[in-house]
N, C-alpha and C positions, 0 to 999 in steps of 0.2 A: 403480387406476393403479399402471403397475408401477414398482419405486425406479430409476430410472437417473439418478443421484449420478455424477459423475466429477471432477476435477480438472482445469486450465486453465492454462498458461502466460499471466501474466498482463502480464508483464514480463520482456524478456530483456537481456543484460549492456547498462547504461546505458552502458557508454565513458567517452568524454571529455567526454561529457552534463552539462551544470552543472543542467539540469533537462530532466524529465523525465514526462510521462503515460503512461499505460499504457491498452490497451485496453481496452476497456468488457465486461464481463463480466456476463451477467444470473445473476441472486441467484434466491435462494428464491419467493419474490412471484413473480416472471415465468414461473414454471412450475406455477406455484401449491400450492405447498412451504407449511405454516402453521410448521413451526420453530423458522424462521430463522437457523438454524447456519450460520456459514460458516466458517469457517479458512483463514489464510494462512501461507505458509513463506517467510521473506525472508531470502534467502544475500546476508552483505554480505561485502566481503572488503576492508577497510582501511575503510570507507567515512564519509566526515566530510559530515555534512549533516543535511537532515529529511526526515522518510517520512512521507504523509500517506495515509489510508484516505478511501474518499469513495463515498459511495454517493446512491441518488437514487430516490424513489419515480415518476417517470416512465418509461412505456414507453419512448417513444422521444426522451431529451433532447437537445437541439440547444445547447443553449449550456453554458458552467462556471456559470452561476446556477441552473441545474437540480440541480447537488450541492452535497452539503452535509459537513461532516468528521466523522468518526466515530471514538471511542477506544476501541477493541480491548481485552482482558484478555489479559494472559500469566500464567501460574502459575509463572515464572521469567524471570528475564533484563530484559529491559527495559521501563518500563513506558509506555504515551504521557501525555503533559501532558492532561489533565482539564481545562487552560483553553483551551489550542493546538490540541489536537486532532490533535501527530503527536509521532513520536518524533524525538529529536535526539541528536547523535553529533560532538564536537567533536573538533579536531586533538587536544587531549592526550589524548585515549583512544579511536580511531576503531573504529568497528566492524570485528570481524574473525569474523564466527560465525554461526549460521546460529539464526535463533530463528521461532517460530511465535506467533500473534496470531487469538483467538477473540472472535467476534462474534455479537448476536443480533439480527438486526431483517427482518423482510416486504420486504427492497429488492427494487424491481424489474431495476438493472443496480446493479455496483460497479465500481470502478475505483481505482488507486492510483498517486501521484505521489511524485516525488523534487524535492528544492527546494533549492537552494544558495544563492539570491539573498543569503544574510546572511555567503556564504563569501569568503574575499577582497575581488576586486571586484565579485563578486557574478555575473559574465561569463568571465571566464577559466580555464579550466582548469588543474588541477597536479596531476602525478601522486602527488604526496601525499592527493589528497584521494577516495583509493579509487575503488571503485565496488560499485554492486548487481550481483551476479550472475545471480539473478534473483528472481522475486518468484509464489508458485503460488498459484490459488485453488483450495479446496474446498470442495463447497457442496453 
């Protein structure tokens, strides 16, 4: 089988987005890759919130109970919560930089969200509180 590996826009600039999913992306498993390398690149640019990774060993999931959250390694920068399962970025020190997030598992699709419910009122937008610019898979 011949390697055709590429990269995927997985997520483009969230906006005025208090939250956020991104499209569903299939992984290694669905192409039948044993690996399970992936890699993601997440450009924030002021961004106050939480990034969550979520993958899902189902072909084809239909609902948010078919994923499940998963904690990434970085070999710098920032690391995810190992009880939460995303990374967090608060007003007094908002993200502003572009880091990368390695994984290893057989997923069949991936996918990754932004979540602000715990920011403000949990609903309303401020341009304080950045945004993702985008978010890429490599797999």
């Amino acid at each position: 089988m011949p390697v055709n590996r590429s990269s995927i826009l997985l997520m483009e600039n969230t906006g005025v987005n208090m939250n956020k999913t991104s499209i569903e992306a299939k992984g290694d498993s669905y192409y039948g890759y044993s690996d399970g390398l992936h890699t993601i690149q997440v450009v924030y640019n002021q961004f106050v919130g939480r990034f969550h990774v979520e993958a899902t060993l189902t072909v084809a999931p239909a609902t948010d109970s078919d994923w499940f959250g998963i904690s990434p390694t970085t070999t710098h920068g920032t690391e995810f919560s190992a009880n939460n399962g995303y990374v967090q970025f608060n007003s007094n020190l908002p993200a502003d930089l572009s880091e990368s997030y390695t994984f290893k598992g057989n997923f069949a699709h991936i996918r990754v969200r932004m979540d602000r419910a715990h920011v403000g009122d949990g609903t309303t937008y401020d341009a304080s509180y950045g945004s993702i610019s985008k978010v890429i898979l490599s797999a």
